[in-house]
KEZADO-818766 format. One record per residue: residue in three letters; x, y, z of N, C-alpha, C in turn; residue number from 1. Coordinates in pm, whole numbers, always signed. Layout:
N
+------+--------+--------+--------+--------+--------+--------+--------+--------+--------+-----+
! type !   n_xx !   n_yy !   n_zz !  ca_xx !  ca_yy !  ca_zz !   c_xx !   c_yy !   c_zz ! seq !
+------+--------+--------+--------+--------+--------+--------+--------+--------+--------+-----+
!  ALA !      X !      Y !      Z !      X !      Y !      Z !      X !      Y !      Z ! NUM !
...
+------+--------+--------+--------+--------+--------+--------+--------+--------+--------+-----+
END
This chain:
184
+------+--------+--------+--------+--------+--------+--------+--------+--------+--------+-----+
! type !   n_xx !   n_yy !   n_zz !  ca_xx !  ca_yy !  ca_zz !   c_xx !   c_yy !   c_zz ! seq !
+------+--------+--------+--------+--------+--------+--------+--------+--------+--------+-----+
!  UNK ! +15884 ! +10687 !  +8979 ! +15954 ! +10588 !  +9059 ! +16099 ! +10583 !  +9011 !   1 !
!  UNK ! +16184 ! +10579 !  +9106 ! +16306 ! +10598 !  +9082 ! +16373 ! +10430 !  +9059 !   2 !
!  UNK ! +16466 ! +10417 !  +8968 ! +16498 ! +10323 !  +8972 ! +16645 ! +10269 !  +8985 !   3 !
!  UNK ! +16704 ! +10170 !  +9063 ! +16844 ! +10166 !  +9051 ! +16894 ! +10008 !  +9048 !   4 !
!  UNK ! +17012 ! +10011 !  +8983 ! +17058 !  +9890 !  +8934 ! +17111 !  +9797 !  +9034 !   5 !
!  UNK ! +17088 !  +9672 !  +9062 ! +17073 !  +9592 !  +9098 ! +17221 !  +9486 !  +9103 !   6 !
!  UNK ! +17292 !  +9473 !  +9220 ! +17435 !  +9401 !  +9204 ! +17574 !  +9517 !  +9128 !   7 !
!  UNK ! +17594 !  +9427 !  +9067 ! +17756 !  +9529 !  +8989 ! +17695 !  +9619 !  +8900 !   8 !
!  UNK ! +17602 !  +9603 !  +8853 ! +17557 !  +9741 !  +8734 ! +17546 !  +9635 !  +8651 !   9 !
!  UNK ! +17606 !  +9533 !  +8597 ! +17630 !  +9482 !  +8470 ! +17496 !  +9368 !  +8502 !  10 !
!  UNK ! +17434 !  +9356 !  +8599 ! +17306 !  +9248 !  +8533 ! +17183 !  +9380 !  +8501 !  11 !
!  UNK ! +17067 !  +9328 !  +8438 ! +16984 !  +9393 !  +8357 ! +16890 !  +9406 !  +8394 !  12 !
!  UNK ! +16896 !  +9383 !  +8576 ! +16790 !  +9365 !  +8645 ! +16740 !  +9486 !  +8700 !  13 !
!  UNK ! +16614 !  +9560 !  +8758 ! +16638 !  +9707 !  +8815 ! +16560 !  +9657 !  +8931 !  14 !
!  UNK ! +16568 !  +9714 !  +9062 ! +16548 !  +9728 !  +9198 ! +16468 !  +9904 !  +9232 !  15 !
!  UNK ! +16353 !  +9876 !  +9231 ! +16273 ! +10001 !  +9296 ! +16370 ! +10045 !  +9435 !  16 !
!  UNK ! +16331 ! +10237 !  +9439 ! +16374 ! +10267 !  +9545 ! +16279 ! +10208 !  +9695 !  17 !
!  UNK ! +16342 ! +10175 !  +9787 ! +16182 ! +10106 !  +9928 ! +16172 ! +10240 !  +9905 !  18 !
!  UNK ! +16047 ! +10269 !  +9955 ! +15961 ! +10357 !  +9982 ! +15982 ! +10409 ! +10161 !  19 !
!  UNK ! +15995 ! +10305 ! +10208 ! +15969 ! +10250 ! +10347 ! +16118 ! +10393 ! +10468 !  20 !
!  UNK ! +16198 ! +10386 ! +10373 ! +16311 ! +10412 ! +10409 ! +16283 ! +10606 ! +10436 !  21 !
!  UNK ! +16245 ! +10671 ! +10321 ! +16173 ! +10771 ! +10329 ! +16081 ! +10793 ! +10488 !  22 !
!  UNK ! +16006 ! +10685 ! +10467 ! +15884 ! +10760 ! +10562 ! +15977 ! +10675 ! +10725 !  23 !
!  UNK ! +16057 ! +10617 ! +10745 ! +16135 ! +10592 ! +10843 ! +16225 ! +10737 ! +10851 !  24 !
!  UNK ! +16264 ! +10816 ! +10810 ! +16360 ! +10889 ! +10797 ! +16276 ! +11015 ! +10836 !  25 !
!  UNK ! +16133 ! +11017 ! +10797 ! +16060 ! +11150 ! +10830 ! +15994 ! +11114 ! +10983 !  26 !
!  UNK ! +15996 ! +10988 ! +10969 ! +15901 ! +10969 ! +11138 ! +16002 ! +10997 ! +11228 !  27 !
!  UNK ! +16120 ! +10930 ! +11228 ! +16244 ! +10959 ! +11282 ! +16284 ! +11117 ! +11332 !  28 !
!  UNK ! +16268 ! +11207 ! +11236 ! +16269 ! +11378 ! +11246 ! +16094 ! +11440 ! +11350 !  29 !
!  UNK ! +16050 ! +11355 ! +11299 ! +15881 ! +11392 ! +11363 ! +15957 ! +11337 ! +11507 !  30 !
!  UNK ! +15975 ! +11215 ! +11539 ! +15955 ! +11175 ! +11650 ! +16010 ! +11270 ! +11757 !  31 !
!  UNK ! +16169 ! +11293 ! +11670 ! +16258 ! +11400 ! +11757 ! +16215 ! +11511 ! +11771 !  32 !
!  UNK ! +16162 ! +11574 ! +11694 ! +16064 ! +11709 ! +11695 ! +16023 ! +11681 ! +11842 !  33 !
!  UNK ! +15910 ! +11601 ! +11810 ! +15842 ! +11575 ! +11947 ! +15862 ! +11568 ! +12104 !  34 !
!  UNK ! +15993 ! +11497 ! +12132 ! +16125 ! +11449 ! +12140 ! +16130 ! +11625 ! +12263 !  35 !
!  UNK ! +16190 ! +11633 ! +12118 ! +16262 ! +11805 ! +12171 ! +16193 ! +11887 ! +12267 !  36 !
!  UNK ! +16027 ! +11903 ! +12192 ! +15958 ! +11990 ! +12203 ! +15923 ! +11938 ! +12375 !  37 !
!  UNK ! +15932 ! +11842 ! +12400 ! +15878 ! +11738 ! +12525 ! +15984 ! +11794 ! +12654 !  38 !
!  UNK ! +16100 ! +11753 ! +12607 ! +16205 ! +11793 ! +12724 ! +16218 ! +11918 ! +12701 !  39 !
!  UNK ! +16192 ! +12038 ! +12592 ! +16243 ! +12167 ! +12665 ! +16113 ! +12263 ! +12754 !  40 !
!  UNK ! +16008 ! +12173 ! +12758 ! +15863 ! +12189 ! +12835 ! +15924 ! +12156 ! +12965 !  41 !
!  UNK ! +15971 ! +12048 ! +12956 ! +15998 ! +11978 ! +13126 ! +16167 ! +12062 ! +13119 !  42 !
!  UNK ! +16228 ! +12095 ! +13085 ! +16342 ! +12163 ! +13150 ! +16268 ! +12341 ! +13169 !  43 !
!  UNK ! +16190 ! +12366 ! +13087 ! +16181 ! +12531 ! +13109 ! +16057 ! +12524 ! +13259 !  44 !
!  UNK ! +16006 ! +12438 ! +13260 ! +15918 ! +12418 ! +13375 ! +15992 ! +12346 ! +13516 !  45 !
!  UNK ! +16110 ! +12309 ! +13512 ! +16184 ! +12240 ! +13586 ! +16259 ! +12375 ! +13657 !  46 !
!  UNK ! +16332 ! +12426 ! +13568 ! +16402 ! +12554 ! +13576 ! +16297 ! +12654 ! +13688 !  47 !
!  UNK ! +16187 ! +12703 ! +13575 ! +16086 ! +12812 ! +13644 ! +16061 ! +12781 ! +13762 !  48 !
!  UNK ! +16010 ! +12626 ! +13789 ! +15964 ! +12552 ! +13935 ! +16052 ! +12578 ! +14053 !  49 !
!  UNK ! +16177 ! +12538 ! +13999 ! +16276 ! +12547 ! +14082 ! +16317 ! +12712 ! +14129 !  50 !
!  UNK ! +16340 ! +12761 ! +14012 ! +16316 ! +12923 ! +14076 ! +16217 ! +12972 ! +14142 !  51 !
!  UNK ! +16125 ! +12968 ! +14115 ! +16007 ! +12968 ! +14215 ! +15998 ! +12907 ! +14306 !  52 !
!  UNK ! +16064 ! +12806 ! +14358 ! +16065 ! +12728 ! +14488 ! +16202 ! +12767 ! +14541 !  53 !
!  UNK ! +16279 ! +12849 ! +14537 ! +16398 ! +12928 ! +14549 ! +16324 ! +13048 ! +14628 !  54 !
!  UNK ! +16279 ! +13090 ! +14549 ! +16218 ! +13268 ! +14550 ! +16119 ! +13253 ! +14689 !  55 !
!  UNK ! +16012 ! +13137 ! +14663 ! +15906 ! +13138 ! +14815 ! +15965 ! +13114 ! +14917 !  56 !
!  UNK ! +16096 ! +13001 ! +14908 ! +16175 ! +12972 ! +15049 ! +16185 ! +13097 ! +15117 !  57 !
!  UNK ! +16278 ! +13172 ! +15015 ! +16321 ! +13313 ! +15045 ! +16199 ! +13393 ! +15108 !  58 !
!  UNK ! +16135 ! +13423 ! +15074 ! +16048 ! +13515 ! +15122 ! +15939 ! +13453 ! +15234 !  59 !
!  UNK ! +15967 ! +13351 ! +15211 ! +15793 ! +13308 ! +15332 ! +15919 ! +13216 ! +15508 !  60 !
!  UNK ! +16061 ! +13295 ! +15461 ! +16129 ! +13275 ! +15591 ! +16161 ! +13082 ! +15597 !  61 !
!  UNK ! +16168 ! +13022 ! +15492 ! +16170 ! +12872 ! +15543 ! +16289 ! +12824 ! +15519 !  62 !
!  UNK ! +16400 ! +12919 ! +15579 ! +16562 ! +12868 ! +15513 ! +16605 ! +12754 ! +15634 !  63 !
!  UNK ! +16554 ! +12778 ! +15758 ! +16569 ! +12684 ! +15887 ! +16510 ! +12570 ! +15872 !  64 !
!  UNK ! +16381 ! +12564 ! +15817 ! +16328 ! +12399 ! +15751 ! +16405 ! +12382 ! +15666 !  65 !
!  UNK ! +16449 ! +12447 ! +15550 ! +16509 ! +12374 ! +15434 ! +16615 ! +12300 ! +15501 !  66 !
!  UNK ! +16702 ! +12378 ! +15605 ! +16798 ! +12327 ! +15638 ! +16767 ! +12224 ! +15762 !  67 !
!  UNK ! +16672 ! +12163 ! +15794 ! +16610 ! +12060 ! +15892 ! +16606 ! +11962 ! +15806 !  68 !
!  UNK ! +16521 ! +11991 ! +15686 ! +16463 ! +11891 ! +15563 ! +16584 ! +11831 ! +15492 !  69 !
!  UNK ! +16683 ! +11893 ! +15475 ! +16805 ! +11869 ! +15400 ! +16889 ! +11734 ! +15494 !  70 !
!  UNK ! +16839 ! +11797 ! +15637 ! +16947 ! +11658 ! +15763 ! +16880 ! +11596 ! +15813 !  71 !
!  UNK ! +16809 ! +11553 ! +15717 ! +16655 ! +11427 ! +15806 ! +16721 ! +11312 ! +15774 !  72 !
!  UNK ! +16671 ! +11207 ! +15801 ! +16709 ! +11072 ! +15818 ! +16672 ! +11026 ! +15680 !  73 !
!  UNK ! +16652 ! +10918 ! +15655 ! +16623 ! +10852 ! +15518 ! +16458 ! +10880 ! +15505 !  74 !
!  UNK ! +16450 ! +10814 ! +15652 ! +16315 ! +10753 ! +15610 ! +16174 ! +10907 ! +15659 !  75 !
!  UNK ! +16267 ! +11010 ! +15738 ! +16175 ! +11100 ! +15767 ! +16185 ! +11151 ! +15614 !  76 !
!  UNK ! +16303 ! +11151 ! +15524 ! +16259 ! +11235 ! +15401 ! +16186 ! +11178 ! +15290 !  77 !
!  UNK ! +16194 ! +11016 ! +15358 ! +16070 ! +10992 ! +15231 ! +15919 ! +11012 ! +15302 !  78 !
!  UNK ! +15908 ! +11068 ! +15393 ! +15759 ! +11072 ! +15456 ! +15767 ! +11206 ! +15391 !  79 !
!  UNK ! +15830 ! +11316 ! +15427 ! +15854 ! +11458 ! +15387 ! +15854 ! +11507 ! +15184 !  80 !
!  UNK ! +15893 ! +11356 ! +15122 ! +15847 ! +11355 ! +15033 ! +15715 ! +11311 ! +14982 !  81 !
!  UNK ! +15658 ! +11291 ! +15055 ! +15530 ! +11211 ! +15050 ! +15403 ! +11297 ! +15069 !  82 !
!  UNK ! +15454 ! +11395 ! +15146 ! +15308 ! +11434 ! +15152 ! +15289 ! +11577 ! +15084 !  83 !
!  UNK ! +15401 ! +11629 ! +14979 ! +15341 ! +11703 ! +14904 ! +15246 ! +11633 ! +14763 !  84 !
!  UNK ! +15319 ! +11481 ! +14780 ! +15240 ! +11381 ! +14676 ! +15070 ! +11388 ! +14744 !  85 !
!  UNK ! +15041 ! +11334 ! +14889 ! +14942 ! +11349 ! +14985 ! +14867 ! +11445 ! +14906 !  86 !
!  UNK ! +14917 ! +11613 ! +14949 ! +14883 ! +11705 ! +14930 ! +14779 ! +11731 ! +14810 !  87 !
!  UNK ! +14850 ! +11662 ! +14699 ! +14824 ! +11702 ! +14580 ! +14721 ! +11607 ! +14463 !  88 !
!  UNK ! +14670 ! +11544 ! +14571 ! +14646 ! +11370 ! +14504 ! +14473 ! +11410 ! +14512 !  89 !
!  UNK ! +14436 ! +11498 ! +14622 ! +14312 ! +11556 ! +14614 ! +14234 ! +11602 ! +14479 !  90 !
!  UNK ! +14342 ! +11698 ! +14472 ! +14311 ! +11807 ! +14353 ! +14339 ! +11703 ! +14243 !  91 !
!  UNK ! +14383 ! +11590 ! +14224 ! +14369 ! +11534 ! +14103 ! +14242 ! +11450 ! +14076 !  92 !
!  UNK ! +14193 ! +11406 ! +14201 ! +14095 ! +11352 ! +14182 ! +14003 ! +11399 ! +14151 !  93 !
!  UNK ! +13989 ! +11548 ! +14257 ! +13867 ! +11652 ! +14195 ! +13892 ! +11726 ! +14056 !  94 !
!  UNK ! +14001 ! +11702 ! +13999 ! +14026 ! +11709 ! +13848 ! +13935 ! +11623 ! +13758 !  95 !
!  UNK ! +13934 ! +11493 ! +13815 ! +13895 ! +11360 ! +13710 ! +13733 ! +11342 ! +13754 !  96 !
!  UNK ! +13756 ! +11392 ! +13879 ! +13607 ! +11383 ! +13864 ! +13506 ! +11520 ! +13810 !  97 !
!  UNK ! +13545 ! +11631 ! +13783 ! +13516 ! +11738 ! +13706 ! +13550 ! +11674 ! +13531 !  98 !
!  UNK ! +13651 ! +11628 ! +13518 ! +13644 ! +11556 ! +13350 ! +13511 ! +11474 ! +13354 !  99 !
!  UNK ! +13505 ! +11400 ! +13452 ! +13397 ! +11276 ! +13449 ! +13300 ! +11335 ! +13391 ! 100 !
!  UNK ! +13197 ! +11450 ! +13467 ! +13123 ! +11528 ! +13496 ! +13045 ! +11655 ! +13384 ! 101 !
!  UNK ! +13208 ! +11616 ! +13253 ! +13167 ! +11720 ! +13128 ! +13219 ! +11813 ! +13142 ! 102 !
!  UNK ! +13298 ! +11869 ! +13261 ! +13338 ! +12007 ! +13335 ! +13504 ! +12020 ! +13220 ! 103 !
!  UNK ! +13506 ! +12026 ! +13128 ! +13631 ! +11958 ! +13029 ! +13724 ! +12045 ! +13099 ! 104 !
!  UNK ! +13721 ! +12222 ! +13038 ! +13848 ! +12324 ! +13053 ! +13863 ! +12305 ! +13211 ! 105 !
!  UNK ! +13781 ! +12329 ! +13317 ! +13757 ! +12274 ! +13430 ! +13882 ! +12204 ! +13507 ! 106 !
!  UNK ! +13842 ! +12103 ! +13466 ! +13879 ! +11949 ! +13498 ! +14034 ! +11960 ! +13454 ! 107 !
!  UNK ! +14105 ! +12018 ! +13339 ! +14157 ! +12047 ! +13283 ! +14284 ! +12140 ! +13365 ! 108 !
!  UNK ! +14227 ! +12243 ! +13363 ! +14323 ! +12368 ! +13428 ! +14319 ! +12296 ! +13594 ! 109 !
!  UNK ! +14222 ! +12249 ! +13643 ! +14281 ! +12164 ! +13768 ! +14379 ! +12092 ! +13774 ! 110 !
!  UNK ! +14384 ! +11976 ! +13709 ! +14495 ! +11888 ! +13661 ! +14653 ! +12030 ! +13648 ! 111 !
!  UNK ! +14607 ! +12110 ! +13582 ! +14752 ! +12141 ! +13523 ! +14786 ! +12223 ! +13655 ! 112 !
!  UNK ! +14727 ! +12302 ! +13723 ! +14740 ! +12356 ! +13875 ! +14808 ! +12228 ! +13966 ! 113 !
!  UNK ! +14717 ! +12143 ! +13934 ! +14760 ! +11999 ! +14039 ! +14867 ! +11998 ! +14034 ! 114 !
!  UNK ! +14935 ! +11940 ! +13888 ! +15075 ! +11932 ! +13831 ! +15175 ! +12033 ! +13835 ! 115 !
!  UNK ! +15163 ! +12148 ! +13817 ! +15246 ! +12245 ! +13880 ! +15245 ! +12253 ! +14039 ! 116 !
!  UNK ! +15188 ! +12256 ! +14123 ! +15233 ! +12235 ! +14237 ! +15321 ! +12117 ! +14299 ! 117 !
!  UNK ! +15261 ! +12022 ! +14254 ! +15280 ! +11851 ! +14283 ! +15419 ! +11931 ! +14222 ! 118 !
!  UNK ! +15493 ! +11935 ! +14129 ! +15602 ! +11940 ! +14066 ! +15687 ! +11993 ! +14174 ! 119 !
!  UNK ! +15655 ! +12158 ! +14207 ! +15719 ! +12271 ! +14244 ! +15744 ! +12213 ! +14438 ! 120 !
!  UNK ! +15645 ! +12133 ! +14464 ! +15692 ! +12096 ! +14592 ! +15790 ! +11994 ! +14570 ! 121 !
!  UNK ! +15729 ! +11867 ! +14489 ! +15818 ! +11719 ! +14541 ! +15933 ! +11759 ! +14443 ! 122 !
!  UNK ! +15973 ! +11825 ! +14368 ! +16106 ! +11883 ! +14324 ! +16190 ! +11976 ! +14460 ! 123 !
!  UNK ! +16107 ! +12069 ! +14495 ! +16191 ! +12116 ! +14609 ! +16250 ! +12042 ! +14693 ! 124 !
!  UNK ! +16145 ! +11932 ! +14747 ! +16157 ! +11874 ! +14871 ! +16291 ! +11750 ! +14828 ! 125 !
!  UNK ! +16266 ! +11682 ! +14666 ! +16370 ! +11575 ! +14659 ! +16490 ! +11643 ! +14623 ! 126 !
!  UNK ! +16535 ! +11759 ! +14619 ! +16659 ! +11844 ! +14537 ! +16682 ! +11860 ! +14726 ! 127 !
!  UNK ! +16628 ! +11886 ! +14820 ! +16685 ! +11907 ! +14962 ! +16704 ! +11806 ! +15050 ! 128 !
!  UNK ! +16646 ! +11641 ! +14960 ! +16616 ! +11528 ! +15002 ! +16657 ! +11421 ! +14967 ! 129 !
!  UNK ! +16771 ! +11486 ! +14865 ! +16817 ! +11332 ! +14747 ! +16889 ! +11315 ! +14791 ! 130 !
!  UNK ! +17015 ! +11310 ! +14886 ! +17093 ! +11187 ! +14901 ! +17022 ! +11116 ! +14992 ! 131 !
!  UNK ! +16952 ! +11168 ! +15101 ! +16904 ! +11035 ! +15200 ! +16767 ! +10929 ! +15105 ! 132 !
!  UNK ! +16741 ! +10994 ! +14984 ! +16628 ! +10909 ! +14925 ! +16698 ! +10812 ! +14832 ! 133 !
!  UNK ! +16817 ! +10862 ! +14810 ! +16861 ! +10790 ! +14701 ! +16921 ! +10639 ! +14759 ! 134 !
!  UNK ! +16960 ! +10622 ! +14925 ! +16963 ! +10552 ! +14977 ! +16887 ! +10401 ! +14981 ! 135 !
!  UNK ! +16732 ! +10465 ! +14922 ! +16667 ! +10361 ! +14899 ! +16667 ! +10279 ! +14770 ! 136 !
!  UNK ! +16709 ! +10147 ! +14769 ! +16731 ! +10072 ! +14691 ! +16637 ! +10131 ! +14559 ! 137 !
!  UNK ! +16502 ! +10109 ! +14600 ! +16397 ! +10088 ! +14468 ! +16362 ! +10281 ! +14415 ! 138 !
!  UNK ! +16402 ! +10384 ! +14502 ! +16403 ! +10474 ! +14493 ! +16506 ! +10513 ! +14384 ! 139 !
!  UNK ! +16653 ! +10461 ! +14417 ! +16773 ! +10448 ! +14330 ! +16725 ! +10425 ! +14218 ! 140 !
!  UNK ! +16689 ! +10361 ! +14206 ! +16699 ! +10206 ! +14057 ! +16609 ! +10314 ! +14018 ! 141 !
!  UNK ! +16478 ! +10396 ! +14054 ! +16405 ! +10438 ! +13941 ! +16495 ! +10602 ! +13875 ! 142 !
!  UNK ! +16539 ! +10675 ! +14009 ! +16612 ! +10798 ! +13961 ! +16727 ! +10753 ! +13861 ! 143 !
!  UNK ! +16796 ! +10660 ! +13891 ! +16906 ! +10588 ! +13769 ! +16845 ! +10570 ! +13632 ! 144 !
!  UNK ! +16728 ! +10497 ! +13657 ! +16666 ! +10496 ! +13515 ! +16632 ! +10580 ! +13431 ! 145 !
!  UNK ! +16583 ! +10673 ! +13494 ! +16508 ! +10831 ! +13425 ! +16593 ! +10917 ! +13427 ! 146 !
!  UNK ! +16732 ! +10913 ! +13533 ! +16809 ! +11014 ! +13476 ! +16891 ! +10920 ! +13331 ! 147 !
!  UNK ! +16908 ! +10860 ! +13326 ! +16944 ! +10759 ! +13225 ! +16875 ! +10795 ! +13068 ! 148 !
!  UNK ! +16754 ! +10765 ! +13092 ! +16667 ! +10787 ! +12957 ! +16676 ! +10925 ! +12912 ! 149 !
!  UNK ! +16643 ! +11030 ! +13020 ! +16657 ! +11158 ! +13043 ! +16807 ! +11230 ! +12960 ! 150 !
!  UNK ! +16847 ! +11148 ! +13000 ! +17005 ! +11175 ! +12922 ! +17049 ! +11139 ! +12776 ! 151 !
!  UNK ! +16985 ! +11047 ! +12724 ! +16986 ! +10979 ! +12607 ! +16932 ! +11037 ! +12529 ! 152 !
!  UNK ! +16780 ! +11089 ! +12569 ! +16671 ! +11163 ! +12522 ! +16747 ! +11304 ! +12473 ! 153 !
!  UNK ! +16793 ! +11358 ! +12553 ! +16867 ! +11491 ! +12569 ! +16969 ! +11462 ! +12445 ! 154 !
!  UNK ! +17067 ! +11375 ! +12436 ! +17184 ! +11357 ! +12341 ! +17141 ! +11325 ! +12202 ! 155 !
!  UNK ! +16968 ! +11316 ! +12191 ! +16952 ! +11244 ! +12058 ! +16881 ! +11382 ! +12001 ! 156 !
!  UNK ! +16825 ! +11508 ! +12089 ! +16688 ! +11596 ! +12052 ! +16854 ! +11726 ! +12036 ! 157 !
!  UNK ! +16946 ! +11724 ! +12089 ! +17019 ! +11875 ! +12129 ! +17065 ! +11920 ! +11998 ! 158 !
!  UNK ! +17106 ! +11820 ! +11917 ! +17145 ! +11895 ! +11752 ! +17022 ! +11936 ! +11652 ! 159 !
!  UNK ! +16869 ! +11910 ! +11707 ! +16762 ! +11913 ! +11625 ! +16776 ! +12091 ! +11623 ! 160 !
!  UNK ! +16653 ! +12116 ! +11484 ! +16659 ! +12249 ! +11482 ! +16592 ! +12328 ! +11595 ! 161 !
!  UNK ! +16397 ! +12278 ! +11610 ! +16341 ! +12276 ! +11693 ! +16422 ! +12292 ! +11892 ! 162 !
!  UNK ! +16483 ! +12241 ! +11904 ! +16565 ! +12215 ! +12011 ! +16638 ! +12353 ! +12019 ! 163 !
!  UNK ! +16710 ! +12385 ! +11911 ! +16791 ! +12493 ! +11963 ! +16743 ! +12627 ! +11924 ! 164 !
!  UNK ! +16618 ! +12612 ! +11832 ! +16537 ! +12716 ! +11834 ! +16476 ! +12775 ! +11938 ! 165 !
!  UNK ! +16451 ! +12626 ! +12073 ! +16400 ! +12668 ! +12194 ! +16486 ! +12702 ! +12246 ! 166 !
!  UNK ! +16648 ! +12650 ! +12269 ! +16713 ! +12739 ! +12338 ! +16705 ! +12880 ! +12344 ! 167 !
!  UNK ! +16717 ! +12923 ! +12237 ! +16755 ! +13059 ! +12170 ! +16694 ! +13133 ! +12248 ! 168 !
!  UNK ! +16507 ! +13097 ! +12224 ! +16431 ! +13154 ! +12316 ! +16414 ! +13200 ! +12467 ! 169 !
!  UNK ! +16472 ! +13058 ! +12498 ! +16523 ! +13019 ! +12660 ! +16579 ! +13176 ! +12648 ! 170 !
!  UNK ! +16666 ! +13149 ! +12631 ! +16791 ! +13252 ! +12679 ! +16776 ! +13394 ! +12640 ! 171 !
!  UNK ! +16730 ! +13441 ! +12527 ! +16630 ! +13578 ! +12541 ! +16532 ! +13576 ! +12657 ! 172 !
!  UNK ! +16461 ! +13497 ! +12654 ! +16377 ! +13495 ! +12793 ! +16431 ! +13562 ! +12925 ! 173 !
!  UNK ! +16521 ! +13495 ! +12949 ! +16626 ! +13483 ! +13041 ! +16679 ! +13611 ! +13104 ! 174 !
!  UNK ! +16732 ! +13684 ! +12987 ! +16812 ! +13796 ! +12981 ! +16726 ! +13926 ! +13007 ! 175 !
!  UNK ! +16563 ! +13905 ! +12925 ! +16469 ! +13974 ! +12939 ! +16400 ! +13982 ! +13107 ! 176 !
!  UNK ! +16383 ! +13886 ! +13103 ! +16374 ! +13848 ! +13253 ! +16432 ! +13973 ! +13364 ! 177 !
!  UNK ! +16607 ! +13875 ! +13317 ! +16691 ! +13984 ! +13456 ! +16684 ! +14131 ! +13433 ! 178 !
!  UNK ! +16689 ! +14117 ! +13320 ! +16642 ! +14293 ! +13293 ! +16533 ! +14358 ! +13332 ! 179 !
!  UNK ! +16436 ! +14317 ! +13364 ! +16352 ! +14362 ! +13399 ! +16356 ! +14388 ! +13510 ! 180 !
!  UNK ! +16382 ! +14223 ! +13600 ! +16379 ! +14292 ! +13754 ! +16492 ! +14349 ! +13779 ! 181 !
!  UNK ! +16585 ! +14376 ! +13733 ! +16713 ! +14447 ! +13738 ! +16649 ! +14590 ! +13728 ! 182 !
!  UNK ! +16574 ! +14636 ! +13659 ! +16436 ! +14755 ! +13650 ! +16403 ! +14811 ! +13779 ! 183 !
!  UNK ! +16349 ! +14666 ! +13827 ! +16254 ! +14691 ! +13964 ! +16270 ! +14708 ! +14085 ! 184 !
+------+--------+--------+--------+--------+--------+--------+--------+--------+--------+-----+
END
């Protein structure tokens, strides 16, 4: 136990190191770890989604909807946002009810199918749909909030090691990537 003197030095009293301060200082690094590891999941899956919802427009001919979907009214694009939620609300249930059921990996890889789609649409659809959604008061207030936290989150994880270890990766990825289909 470490010990240190107490006031000016000159009383004769000694003061233990807290303990407390330590394990605040390591949860703090854990948390951000966590932190890090959290948003560069949701940006490398944000990214991929979005490229992939780039790439199918392209090829399955839907550049004339995008551009219908993009000049809808407020309220047709929150219906238009809605029903890839619709869409996808099935497969979650038949997710939970396969967990229910014992069906674990199952139940499991459904959910994460669910969630990658659910993502890869209502990301497409609100990135061709956000200014007329953002129109909506309670719609606003929540994208303000989460891009908000989203941002904070980001400014507190970007100097961690973890964090830019994933960059690194990112971006070999990346390069590997274009190279390849640059190949093909």
């Amino acid at each position: 136990m470490e010990l240190h003197y107490a006031g000016s030095g000159k009383c004769g009293a000694y003061k233990p190191e807290k303990p407390h301060r330590k394990i605040k200082t390591i949860m703090k690094k854990l948390l951000l770890s966590l932190l890090a590891i959290i948003l560069i999941i949701e940006e490398w899956l944000w990214d991929g989604l979005s490229a992939l919802g780039h790439w199918l427009a392209y090829h399955l001919g839907l550049a004339r909807f995008e551009l219908w979907l993009a000049q809808t009214s407020p309220y047709q694009a929150l219906i238009a946002i809605s029903i890839p939620i619709l869409l996808v609300t099935p497969l979650n249930i038949a997710a939970f009810w396969l967990l229910a059921n014992g069906l674990i990996l199952q139940g499991i890889g459904l959910e994460i199918i669910a969630k990658l789609l659910g993502t890869l649409f209502v990301a497409r659809f609100f990135t061709l749909t956000k200014q007329q959604l953002l129109t909506f008061r309670l719609i606003a207030s929540v994208y303000n909030t989460v891009t908000y936290w989203l941002r904070w989150a980001h400014e507190k994880i970007i100097e961690t090691a973890v964090y830019q270890w994933a960059k690194a990766i990112k971006v070999r990825a990346k390069a590997t990537l274009a190279a390849w289909f640059k190949k093909s």
